[in-house]
C-alpha positions in Angstrom: 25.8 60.8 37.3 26.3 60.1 33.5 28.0 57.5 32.3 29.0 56.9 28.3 29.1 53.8 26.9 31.0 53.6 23.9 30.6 50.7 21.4 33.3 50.2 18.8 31.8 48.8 15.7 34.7 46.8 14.4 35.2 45.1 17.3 31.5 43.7 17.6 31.7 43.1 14.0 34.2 40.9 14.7 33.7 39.6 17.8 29.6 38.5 15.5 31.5 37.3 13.0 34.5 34.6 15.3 31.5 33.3 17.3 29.1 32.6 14.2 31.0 31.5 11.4 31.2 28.2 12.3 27.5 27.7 12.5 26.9 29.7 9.0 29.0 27.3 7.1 27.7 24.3 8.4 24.0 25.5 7.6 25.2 26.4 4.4 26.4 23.0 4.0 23.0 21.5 5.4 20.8 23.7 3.2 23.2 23.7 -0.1 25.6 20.9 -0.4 24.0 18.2 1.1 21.2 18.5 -1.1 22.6 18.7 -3.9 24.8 15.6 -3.0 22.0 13.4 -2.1 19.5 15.0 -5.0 15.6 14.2 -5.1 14.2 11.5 -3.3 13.3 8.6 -6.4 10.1 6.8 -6.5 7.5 4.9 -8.6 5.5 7.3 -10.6 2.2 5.5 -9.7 -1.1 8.2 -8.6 -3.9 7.6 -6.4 -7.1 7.3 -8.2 -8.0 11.1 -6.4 -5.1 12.2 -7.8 -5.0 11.0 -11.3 -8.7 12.5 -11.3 -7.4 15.6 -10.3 -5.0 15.8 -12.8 -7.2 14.9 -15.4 -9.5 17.5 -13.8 -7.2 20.1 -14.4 -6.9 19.3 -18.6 -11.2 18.5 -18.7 -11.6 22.1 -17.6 -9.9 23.5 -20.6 -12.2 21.5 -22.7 -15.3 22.9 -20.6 -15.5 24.5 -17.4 -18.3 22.6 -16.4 -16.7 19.3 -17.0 -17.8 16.5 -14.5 -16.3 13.5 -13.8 -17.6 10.6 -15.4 -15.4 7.6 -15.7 -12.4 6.3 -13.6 -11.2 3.3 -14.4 -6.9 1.8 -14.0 -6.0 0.7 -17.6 -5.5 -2.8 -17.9 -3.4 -4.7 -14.8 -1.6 -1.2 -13.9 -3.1 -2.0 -10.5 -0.9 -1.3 -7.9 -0.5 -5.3 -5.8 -1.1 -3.2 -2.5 -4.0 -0.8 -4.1 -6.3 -1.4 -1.1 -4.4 -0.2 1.2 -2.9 2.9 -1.2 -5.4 3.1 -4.3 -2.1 3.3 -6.2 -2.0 2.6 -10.8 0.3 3.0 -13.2 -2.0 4.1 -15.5 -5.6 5.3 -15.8 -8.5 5.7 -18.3 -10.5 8.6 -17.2 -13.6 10.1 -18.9 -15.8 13.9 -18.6 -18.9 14.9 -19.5 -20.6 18.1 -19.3 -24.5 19.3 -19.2 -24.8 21.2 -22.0 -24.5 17.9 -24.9 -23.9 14.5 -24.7 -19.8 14.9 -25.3 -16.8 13.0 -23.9 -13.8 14.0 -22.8 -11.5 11.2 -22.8 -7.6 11.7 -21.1 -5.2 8.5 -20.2 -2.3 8.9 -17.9 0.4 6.6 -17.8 3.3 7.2 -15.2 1.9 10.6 -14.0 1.7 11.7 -17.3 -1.4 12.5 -19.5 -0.2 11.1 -22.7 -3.5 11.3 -24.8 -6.8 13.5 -24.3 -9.6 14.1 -26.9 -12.9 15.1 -27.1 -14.8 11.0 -29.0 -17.8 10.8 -30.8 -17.6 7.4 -30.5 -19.2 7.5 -26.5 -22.1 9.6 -25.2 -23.2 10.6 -22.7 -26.5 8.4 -21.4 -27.7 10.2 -17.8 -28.2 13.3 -17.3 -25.6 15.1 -14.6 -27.0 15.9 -10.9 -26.3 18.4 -8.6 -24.6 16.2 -6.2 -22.1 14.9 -8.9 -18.3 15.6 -8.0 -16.4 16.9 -10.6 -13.3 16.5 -10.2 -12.4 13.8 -8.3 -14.8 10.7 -6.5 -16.1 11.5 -3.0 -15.7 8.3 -1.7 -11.9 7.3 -2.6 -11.4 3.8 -3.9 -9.1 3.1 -1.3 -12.9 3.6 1.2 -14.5 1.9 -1.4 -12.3 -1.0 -1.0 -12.7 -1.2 2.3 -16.4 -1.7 2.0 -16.0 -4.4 0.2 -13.3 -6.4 2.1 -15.9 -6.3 5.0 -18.5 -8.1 2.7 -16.2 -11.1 1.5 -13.9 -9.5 -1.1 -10.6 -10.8 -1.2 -7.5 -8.0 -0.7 -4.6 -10.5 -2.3 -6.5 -9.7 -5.6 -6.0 -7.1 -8.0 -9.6 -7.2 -9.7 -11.5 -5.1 -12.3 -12.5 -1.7 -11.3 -14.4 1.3 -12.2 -15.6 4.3 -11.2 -18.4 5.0 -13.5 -21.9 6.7 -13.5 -23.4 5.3 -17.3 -23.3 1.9 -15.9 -24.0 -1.0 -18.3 -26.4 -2.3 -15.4 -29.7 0.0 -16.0 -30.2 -0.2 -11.9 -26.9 1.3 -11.2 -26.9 4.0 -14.2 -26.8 7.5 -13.5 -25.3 7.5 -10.0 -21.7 7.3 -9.5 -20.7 3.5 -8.4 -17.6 2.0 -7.8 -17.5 -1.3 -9.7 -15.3 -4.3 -8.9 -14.9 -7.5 -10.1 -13.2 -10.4 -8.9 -12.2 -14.0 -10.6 -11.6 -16.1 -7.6 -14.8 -15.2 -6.6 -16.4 -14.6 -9.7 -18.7 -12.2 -8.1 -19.5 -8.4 -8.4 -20.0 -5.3 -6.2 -20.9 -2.3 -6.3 -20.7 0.6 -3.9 -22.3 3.8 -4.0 -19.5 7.0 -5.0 -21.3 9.7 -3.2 -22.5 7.8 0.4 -20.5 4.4 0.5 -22.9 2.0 0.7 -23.1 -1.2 -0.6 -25.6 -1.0 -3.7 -25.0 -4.6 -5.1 -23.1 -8.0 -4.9 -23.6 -10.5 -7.9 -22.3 -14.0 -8.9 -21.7 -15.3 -11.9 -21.4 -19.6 -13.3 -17.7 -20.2 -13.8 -18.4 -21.3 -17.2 -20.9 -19.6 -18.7 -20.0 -16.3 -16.9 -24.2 -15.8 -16.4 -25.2 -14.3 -13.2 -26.5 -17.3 -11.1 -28.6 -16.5 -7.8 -26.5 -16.6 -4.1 -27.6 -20.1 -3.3 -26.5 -21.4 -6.5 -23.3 -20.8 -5.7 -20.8 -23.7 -5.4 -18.0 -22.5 -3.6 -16.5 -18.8 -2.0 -13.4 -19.2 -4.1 -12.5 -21.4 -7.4 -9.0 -23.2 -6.8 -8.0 -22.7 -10.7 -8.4 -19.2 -10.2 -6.9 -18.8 -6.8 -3.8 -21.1 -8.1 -3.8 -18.6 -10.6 -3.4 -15.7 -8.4 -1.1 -17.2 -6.2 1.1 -17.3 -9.2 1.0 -13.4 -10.0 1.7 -12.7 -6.2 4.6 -15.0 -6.0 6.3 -12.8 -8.8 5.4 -9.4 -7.2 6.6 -10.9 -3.9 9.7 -11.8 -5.3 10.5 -8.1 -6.8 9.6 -6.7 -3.3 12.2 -8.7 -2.0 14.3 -7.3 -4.3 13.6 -3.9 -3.6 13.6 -4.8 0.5 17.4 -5.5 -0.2 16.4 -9.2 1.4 19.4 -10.7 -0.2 18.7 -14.2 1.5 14.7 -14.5 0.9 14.6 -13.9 -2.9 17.4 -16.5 -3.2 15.4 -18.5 -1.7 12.1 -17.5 -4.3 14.8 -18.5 -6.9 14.9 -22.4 -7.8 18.3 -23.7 -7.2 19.3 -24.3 -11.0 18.3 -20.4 -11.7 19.8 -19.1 -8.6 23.2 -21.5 -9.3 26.5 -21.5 -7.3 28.3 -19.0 -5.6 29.5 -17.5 -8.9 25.8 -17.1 -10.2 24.5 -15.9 -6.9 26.9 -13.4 -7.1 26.2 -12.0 -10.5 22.4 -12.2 -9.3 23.3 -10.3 -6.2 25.6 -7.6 -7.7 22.5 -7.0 -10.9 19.7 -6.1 -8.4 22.2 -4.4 -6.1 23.1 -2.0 -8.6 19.2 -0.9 -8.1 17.5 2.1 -6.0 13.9 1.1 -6.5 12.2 -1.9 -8.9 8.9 -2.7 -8.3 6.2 -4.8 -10.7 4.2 -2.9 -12.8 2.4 -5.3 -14.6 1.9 -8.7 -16.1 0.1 -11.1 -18.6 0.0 -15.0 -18.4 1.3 -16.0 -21.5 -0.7 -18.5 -23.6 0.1 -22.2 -23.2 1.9 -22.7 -26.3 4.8 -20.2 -25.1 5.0 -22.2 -21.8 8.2 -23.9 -21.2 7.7 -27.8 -19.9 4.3 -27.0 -18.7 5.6 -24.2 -16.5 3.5 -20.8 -16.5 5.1 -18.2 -18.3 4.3 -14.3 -17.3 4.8 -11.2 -19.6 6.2 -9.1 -17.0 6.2 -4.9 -17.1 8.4 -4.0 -14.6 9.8 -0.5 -13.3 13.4 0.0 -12.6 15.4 2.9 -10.9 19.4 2.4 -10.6 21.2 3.8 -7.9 23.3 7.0 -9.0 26.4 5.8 -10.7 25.6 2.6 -11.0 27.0 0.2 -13.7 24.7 -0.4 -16.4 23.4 -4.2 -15.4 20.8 -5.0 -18.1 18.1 -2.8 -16.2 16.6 0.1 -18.3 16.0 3.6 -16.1 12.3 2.9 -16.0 9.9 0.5 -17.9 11.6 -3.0 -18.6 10.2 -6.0 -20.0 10.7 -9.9 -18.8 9.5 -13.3 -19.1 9.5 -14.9 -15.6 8.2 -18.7 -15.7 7.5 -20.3 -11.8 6.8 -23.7 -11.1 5.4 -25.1 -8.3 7.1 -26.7 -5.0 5.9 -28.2 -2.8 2.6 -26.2 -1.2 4.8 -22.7 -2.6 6.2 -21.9 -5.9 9.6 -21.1 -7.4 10.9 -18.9 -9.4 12.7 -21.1 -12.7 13.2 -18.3 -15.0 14.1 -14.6 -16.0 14.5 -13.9 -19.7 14.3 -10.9 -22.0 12.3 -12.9 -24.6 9.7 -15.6 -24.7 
């Protein structure tokens, strides 16, 4: 027995088209409009010390194929308050070399940009490059490196000096790659190896003279004067990441009560960072004593600034902003007693 099917095509064109129109609009929506309603997720354009390497890495090569590696090192205090735990910088020094002469490639980024990059005749290259060399970005990241170093005493509340470098000015650790670190509240050295991890070195050095003095010569773990000191700095990035955090209550609380003022004051305060997506410390500078006000430490603060979209303009320029922020302390904390513009 035969039996014929027949299958009229505008029907089942329609019958496709009732049943699924709903759900092609709204993934239209999902895919298309929402998107472009919410745009790009912001951030802070900091890079990893791997990263900014590569990126560097990708520039070097122009210069030579063969380029290696050589320096590494965040430029100035454009470390990140949490690098241990993210190896994060604002900006970065970096430096190449190759085999064939004793030539440097320099490149700085700043903000995920490289912003300079030349071949100097002013630096040479000392050792001569080994097989084992990386070239393009460490093998052990600093963020490993960092945690070597915690395990052997180093404090993680401190952003200290930091290098990845292979001509080290310390002839024992020249021609290997080492990360370098040195930290002030301590005033004491280490060193750990680039390409294994290990822990080449740890030096101190005399307060005042800044002369390497032998372990048992040492007088205490940590200097107060330079932990007060520190304690400082980190009170002000706390306070922005309280800011950031959207904890309304707690950075009031950061505020002395004469900055913060009444309910009128607060308010200003309140709707000024409100108007912000992302702020975050990028930098600062202890001011010499002559600029303090009444004996109160007074930072040069670089500080990074996002608004939300549509936001009033506030005082708070889309990106790098400058302010002076004095603190004073209070009891076993400190306050914040100032936010200025200028000096």
């Amino acid at each position: 027995m035969r039996i014929n099917i027949t299958i009229n095509p505008r029907n089942y064109i329609t019958d496709i088209d009732s049943n699924s129109l709903i759900y092609v609009v709204l993934f239209f929506i999902l895919l298309v409009i929402i998107p472009t309603l919410v745009g790009e997720a912001k951030s802070f354009p900091e890079l990893t010390a791997l990263e900014a390497a590569d990126l560097a890495y990708q520039e070097a090569k122009k210069w030579d194929k063969e380029a290696i590696l050589w320096y590494l090192c965040p430029s100035g205090r454009s470390l990140d308050y949490h690098w241990g735990e993210n190896e994060l910088a604002w900006e970065w020094d970096i430096m190449f070399a190759r085999a064939r002469d004793e030539q440097i490639y320099m490149l700085k980024i700043v903000d995920k940009q490289i912003v300079s990059q030349e071949e100097t005749g002013f630096i040479k290259r000392i050792s001569p490059p080994q097989p084992n060399f990386p070239k393009n970005q460490p093998i052990i990241s600093l963020k490993q490196a960092a945690q070597i170093i915690f395990n052997q005493g180093a404090p993680s509340w401190e952003r200290p000096n930091v290098v990845y470098i292979i001509d080290n000015s310390l002839e024992e650790l020249r021609g290997r790659p080492v990360w370098f670190f040195l930290f002030w509240s301590q005033f004491s050295s280490y060193a750990v190896d680039g390409i294994n991890g290990g822990l080449l070195k740890r030096e101190y050095f005399d307060p005042l003279t800044l002369k390497k003095i032998n372990p048992e010569e040492v007088k205490s773990e940590f200097y107060p004067e330079q932990v007060e000191s520190i304690e400082g700095e980190n009170y002000i990035y706390d306070f922005f990441e309280t800011i950031n955090e959207g904890k309304t209550e707690q950075y009031f609380s950061m505020m002395d009560q004469d900055l913060a003022g009444n309910a009128a004051t607060q308010k200003m305060w309140k709707t000024s960072f409100s108007s912000l997506e992302l702020i975050k410390v990028v930098s600062l500078y202890l001011e010499e004593k002559n600029k303090w006000h009444d004996q109160q430490p007074l930072y040069k603060v670089t500080i990074y600034a996002i608004s939300k979209p549509g936001a009033p303009y506030y005082g708070w320029d889309e990106g790098r902003n400058t302010r002076w922020i004095s603190i004073a302390p209070r009891g076993d904390s400190w306050k914040i007693v100032a936010i200025d513009t200028s000096p």
